[in-house]
VEXSE-836287 format. One record per residue (C-alpha): residue in three letters; residue number from 0; x, y, z; chain. Coordinates in steps of 0.02 Angstrom, whole numbers, plus 32768, in hexadecimal, padded with zeros to 4 digits. Each point is the difference from the previous one (the first is absolute). Example, Ala and Ser with C-alpha at 12.3 -4.5 7.8 and 13.67 -1.06 7.14 Angstrom:
REM VEXSE-836287
 residuo num   c1   c2   c3 cadena
     ALA   0 8267 7F1F 8186      A
     SER   1 8045 80AC 7FDF      A
//
This chain:
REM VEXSE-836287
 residuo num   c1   c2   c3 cadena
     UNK   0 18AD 1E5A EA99      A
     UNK   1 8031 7F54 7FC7      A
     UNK   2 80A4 7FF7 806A      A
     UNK   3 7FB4 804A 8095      A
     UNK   4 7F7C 7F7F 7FFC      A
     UNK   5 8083 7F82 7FE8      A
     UNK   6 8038 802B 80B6      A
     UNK   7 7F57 7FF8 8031      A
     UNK   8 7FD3 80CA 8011      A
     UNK   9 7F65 801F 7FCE      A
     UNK  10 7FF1 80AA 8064      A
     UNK  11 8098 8055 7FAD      A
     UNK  12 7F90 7FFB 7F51      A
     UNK  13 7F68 802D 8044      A
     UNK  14 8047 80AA 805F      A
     UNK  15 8066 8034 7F3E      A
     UNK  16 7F68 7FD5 7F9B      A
     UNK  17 7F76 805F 806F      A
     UNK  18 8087 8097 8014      A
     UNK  19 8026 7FE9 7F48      A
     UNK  20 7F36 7FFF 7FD1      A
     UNK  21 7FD3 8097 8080      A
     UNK  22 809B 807B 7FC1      A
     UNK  23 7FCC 7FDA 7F40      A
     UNK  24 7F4D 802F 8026      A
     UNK  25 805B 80AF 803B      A
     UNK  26 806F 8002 7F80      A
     UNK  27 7F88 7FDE 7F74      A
     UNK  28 7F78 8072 802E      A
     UNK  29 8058 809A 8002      A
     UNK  30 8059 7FDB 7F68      A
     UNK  31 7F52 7FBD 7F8E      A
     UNK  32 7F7D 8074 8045      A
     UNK  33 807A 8093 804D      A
     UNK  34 806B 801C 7F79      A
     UNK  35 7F95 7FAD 7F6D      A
     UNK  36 8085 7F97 7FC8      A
     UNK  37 7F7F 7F76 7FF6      A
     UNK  38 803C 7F54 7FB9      A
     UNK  39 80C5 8028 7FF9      A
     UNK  40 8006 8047 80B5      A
     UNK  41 7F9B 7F6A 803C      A
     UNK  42 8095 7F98 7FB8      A
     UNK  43 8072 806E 8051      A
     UNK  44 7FC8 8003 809C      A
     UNK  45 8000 7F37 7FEF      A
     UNK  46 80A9 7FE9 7FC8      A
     UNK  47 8039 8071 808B      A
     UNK  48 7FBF 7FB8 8095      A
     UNK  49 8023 7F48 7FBF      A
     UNK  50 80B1 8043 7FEF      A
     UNK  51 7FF3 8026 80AE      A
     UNK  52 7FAF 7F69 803D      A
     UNK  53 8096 7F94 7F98      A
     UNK  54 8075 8061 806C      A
     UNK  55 7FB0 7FEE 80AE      A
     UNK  56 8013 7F28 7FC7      A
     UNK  57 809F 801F 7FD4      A
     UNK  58 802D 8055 8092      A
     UNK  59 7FA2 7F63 806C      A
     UNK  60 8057 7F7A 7FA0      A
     UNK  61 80A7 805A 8012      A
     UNK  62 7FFF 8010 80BD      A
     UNK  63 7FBE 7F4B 800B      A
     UNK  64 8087 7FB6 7F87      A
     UNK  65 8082 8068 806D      A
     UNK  66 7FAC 7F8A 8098      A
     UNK  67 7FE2 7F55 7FB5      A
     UNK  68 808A 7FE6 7F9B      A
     UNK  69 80BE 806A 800A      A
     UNK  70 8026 800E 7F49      A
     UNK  71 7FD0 8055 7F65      A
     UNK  72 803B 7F9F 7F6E      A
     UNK  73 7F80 7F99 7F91      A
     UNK  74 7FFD 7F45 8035      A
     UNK  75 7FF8 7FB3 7F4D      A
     UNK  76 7FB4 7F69 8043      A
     UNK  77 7F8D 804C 8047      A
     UNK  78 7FBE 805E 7F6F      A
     UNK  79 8009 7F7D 7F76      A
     UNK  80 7F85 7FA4 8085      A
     UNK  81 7F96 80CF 7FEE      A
     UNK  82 8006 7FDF 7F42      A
     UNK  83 7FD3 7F5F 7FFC      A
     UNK  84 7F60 8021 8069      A
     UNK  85 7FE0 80A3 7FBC      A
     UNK  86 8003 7FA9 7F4D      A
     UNK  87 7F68 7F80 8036      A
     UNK  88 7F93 8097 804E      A
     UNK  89 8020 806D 7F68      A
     UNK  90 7FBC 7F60 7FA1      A
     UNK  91 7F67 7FF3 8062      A
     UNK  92 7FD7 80AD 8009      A
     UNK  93 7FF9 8018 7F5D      A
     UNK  94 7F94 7F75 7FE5      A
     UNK  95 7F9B 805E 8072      A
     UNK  96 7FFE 80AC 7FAD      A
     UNK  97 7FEB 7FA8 7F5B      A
     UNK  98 7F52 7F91 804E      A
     UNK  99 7FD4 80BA 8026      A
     UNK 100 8022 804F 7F62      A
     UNK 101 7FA8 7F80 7FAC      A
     UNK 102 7F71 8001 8064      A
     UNK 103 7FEB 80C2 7FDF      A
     UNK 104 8003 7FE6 7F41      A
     UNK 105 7F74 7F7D 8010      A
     UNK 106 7FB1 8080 8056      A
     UNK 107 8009 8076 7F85      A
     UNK 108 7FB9 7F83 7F7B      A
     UNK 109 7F61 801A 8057      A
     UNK 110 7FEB 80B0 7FE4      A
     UNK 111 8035 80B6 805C      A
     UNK 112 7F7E 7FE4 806B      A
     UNK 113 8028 7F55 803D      A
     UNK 114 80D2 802D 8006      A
     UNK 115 7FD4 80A4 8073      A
     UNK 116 7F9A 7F8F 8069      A
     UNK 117 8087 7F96 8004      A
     UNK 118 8086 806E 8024      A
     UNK 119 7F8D 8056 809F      A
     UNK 120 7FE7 7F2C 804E      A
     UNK 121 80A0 7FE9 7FCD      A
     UNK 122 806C 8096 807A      A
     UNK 123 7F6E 7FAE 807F      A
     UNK 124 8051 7F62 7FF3      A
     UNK 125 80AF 8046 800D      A
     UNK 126 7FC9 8053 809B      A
     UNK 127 7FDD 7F7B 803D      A
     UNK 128 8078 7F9A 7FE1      A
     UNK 129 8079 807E 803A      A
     UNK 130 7FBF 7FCE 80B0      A
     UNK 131 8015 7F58 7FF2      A
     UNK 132 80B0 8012 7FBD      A
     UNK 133 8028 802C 80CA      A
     UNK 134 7FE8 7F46 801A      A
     UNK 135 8043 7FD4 7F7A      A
     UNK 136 80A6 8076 802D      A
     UNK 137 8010 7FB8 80B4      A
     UNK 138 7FE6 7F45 7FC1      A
     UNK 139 80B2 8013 7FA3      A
     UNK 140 8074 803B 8090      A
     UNK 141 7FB2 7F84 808D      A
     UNK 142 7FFD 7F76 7F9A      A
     UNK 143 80B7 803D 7FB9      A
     UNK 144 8035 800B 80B5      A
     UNK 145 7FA6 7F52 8040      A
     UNK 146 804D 7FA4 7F81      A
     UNK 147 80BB 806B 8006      A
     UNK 148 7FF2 7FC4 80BD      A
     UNK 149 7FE0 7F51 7FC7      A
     UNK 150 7F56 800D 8055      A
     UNK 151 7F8A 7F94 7F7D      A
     UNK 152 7F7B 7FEF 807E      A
     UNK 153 7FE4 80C0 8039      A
     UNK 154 800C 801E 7F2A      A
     UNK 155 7F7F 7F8F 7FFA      A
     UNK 156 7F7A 8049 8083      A
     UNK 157 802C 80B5 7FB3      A
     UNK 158 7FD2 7FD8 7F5C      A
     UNK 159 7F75 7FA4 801C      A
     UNK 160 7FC6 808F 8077      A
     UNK 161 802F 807D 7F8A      A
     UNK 162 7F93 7FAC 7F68      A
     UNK 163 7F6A 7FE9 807C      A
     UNK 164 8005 80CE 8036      A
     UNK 165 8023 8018 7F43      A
     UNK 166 7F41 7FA9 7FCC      A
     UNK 167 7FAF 8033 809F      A
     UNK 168 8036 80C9 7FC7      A
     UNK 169 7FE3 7FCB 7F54      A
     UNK 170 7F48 7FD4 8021      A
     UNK 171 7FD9 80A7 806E      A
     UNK 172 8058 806F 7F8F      A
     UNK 173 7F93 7FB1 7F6C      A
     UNK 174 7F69 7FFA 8074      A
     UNK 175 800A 80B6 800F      A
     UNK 176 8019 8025 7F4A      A
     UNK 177 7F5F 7FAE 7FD6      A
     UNK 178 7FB4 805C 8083      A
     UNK 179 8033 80BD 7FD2      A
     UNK 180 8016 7FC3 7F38      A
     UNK 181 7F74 809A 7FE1      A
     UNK 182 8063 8089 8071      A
     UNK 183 80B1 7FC9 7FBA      A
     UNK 184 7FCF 800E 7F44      A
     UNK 185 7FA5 80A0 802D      A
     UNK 186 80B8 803B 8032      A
     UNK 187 8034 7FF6 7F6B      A
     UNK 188 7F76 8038 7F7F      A
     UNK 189 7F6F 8022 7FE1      A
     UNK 190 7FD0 7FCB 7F4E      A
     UNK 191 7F78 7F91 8027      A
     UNK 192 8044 7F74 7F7E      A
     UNK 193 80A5 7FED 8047      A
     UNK 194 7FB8 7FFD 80AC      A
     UNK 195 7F96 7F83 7FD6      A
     UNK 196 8094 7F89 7FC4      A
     UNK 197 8068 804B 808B      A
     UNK 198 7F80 7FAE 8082      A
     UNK 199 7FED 7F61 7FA3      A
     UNK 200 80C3 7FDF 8002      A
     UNK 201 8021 8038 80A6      A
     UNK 202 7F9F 7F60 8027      A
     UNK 203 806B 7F97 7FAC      A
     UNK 204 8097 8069 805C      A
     UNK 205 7FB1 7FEB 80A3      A
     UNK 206 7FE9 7F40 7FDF      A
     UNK 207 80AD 7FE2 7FDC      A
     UNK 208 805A 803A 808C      A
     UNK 209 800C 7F84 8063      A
     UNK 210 8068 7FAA 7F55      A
     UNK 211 805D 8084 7FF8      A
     UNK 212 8031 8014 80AD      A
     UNK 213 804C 7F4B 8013      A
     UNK 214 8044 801A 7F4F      A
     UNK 215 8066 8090 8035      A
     UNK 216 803F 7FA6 80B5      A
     UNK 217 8028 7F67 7FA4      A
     UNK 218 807D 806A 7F8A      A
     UNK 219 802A 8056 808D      A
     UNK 220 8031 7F43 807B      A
     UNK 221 8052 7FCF 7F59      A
     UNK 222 8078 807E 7FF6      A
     UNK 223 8028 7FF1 80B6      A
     UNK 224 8031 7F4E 7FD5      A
     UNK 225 806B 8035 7F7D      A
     UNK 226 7F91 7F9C 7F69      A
     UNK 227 800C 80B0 7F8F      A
     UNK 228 801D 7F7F 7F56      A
     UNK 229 7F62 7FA9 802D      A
     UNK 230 7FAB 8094 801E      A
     UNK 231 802E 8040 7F50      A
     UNK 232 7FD9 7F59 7FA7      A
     UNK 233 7F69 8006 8061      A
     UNK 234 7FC1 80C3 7FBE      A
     UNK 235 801B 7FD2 7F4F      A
     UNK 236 7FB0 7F5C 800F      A
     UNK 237 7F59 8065 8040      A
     UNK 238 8036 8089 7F75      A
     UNK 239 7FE8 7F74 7F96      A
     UNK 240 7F49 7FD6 8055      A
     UNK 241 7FC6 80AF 7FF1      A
     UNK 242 8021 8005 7F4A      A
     UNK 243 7FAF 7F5F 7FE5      A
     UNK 244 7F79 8049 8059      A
     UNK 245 7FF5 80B0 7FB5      A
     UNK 246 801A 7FD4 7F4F      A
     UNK 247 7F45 7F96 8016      A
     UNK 248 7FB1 809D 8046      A
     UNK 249 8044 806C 7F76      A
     UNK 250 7FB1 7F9B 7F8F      A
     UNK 251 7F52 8005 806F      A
     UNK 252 7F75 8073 7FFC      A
     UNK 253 802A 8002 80BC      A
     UNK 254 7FF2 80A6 8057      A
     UNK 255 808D 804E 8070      A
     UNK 256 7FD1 7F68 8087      A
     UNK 257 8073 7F88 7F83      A
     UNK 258 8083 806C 802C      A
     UNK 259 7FD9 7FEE 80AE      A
     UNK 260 7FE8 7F4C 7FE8      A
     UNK 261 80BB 8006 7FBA      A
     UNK 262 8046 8044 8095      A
     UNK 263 7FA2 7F92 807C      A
     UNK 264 8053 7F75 7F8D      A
     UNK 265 80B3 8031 8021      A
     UNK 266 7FEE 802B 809E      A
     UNK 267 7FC4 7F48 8024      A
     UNK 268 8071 7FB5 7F86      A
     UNK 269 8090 8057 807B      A
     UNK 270 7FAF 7FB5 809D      A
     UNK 271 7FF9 7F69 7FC1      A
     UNK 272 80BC 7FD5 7FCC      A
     UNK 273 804E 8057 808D      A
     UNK 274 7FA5 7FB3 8091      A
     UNK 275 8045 7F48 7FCE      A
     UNK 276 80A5 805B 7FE2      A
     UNK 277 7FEF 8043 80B6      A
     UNK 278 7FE5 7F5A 8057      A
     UNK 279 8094 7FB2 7F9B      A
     UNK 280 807C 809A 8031      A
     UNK 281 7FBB 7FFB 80A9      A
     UNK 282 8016 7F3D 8023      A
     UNK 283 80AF 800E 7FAE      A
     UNK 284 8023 808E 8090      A
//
């Protein structure tokens, strides 16, 4: 998906993935309610049809390789750059797992109430932030092509268009999940505790969208200008924010909205070192 994006296919993805998605569906169903093979076929059925979709990308990159470039052998250049830049998102996204991980055993501090809450606001937010991601995704290859055509000014206008689409999403998505907060928890359960927390956080979910949104583009503009180590630096340093931060509401009597509090932190703590990081790599353009 990566190196198709890289050549600015976005389509190519979207076709495998859907295909992939509706043939597991038929796969799965047959094999978990047909057959009764319940949990083991349903990880059958999975590993099967992403072994599929891993060939159809093969298949893709093959043909387009045959195209673009004439040769097969590894450029070693080239990958020692791969490594290099692969070594600075590794960093940074296991900060971000870790900021995750952590916030999930805070979570669980509260009680099994407060953690299934948690969990249920949590796959909410992932959702959501699963949409945003598409900005995010499209900020790295145009601003990766603007500035690989030496264009500063057109990287310029597309990230600073990109970050405004990012909030303006941001605030409807979390508009709407304040909205439907009742119908979404009701989704999920319907122990009338955990609903209750489920509601109450989805407000904190909803109001931090718009963060999260040009959180997510920002990474996304950053990469595209090739500042991966900053990037990494930058995770840990709010890794180091959100500890700071959840090691005071550990110690609280606050409910599950420290935790909530926590994320809102880190979040904003993200925002605010890579905007100034933004301007400086985008004047340097």
């Amino acid at each position: 998906t990566g190196a198709l994006r890289g050549h600015l296919d976005a389509r190519t993805p979207l076709l495998i993935t859907v295909a992939a998605n509706v043939v597991n569906l038929a796969v799965e169903i047959p094999l978990v309610l047909g057959l009764g093979w319940g949990l083991a076929g349903s990880a059958i059925g999975t590993v099967a049809v992403q072994s599929g979709a891993a060939a159809a990308y093969l298949v893709v990159l093959a043909r387009r390789h045959g195209r673009l470039a004439g040769r097969t052998r590894p450029d070693r250049t080239l990958l020692s750059d791969h490594v290099v830049v692969g070594r600075d998102l590794f960093v940074r996204t296991l900060a971000l797992r870790a900021s995750f991980l952590a916030l999930t055993a805070l979570a669980a501090r509260k009680g099994a109430t407060a953690l299934a809450a948690y969990q249920v606001a949590l796959q909410w937010w992932i959702l959501l932030t699963f949409v945003l991601d598409g900005l995010e995704a499209a900020a790295q290859s145009l601003i990766g092509t603007a500035l690989g055509a030496s264009d500063s000014a057109l990287a310029r206008r597309t990230a600073h268009r990109v970050l405004f689409w990012s909030a303006a999403l941001g605030a409807l998505l979390g508009v709407a999940t304040i909205a439907l907060r009742t119908p979404i928890a009701e989704l999920f359960t319907d122990d009338a505790a955990i609903t209750a927390l489920v509601t109450a956080s989805l407000v904190w979910v909803g109001v931090a969208q718009p963060l999260n949104g040009l959180a997510s583009s920002l990474d996304g503009v950053l990469v595209g200008a090739r500042d991966q180590r900053f990037l990494a630096i930058a995770m840990v340093g709010s890794l180091a924010v959100l500890a700071a931060c959840g090691a005071a509401v550990a110690w609280s009597s606050t409910g599950l909205w420290g935790v909530w509090l926590t994320v809102v932190v880190f979040i904003a703590s993200r925002v605010a070192v890579l905007t100034p990081r933004l301007n400086t790599v985008l004047a340097s353009a």
